[in-house]
N, C-alpha and C positions, 0 to 999 in steps of 0.2 A: 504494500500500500504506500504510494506515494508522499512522502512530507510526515510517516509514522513513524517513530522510533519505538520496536519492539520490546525495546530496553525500559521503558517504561512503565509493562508490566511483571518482565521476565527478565530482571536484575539478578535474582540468587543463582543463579547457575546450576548446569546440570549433573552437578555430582555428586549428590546425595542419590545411594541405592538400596533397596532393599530384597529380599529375595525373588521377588516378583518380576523385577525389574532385571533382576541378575537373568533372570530363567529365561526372559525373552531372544529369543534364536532369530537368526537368518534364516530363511526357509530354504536357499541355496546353499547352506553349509550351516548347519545346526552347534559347529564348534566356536562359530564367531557371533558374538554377541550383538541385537541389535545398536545398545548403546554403548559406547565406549565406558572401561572402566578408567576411572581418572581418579586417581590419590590427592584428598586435602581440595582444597577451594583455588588453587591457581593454573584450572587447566595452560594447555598452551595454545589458545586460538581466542578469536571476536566470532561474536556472534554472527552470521554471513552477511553481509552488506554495512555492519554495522561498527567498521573501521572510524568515519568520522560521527559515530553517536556518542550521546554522553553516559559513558559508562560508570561514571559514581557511583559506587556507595559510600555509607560512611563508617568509618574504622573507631574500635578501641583495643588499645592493643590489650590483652588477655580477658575481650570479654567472649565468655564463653558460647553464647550464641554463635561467634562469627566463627567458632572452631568448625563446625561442619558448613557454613553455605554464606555466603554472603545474602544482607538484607533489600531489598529493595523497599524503603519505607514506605513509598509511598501507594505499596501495594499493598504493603503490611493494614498503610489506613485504610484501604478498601475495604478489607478482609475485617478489621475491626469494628468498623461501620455499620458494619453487618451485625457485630454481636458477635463477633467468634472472635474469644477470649484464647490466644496464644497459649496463656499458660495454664491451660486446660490440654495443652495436645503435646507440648515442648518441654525440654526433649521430650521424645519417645518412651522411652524405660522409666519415665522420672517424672510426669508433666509436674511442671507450676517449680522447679526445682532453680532454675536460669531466672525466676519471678526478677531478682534486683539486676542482675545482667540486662536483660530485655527493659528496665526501669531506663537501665544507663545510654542505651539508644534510643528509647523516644525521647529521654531528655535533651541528649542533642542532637535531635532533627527538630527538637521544637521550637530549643535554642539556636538551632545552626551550627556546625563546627566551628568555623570560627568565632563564638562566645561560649565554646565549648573547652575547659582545659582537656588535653590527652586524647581529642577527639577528633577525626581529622577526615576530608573527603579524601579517595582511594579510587584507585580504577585497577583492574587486574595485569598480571603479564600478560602480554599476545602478542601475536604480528611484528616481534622483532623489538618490541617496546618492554622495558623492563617492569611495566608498571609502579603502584605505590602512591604516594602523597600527590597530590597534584592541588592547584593554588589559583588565587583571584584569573590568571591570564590562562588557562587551561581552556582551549581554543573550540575545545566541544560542549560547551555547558550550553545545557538547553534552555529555551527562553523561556517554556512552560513546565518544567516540574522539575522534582529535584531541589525542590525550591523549601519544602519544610513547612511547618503551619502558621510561620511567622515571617516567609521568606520573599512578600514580595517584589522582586529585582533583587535578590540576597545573592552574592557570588561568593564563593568559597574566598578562607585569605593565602597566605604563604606564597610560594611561588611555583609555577609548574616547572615540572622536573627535566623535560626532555620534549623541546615541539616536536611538535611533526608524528608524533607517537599517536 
């Protein structure tokens, strides 16, 4: 779809698996898996056309939420919106366990990373780009989200790490 960035609703990435997911075959060769298995949240690719999207999320380093999947918050709000309470399903094995983790990211998306100490916008590795911190001049930030519930015209601060990435 033209002028969509898919990133908008499909930020966390697909590397969370479960046996379900494991089990699914290629019907031409049943020993290769339809999806790849990928270790940890830093595949090594962008999502396909989505080189110049903005791929923020937002980062703390050891909170535990971010150990399996990156957030996309503002899908997160979707989903909230709704009435479906995160820490009723999150983790898995444990629901409601991450409760003060998952506190420390809506805090700053509410806030914004930058009025956020330890909190910072991130984009993944891919395509030759190291990923990591990226800042106010980070050449893909979108004009409509990503923005937080306080963020109208709100741009990340710092400095971005690497153009052209």
């Amino acid at each position: 779809m033209p002028g969509v960035q898919c990133v908008r609703c499909h930020q966390a990435d697909p590397f969370n698996h479960n046996p379900w997911i494991n089990g699914a075959r290629l019907p031409e060769d049943p020993r290769q898996p339809v999806l790849p298995v990928l270790r940890g949240p830093d595949p090594p690719y962008y999502v396909v056309g989505g080189q110049d999207w903005d791929m923020r999320t937002i980062h703390i380093e050891g909170n535990r939420c971010l150990g399996c999947h990156r957030i996309g918050m503002e899908t997160l709000a979707e989903y909230t919106g709704d009435h479906w309470d995160p820490n009723e399903h999150m983790p898995p094995h444990a629901p409601g366990s991450f409760a003060a983790d998952y506190q420390e990211l809506v805090e700053c998306w509410e806030n914004g990373p930058e009025n956020t100490p330890g909190c910072d916008w991130v984009i993944p590795p891919a395509g030759g780009c190291d990923g990591g911190v990226v800042g106010a001049d980070y050449p893909h930030a979108a004009a409509r989200f990503n923005r937080g519930t306080g963020g109208a015209g709100r741009r990340s601060g710092g400095g971005w790490r690497r153009p052209g990435c």
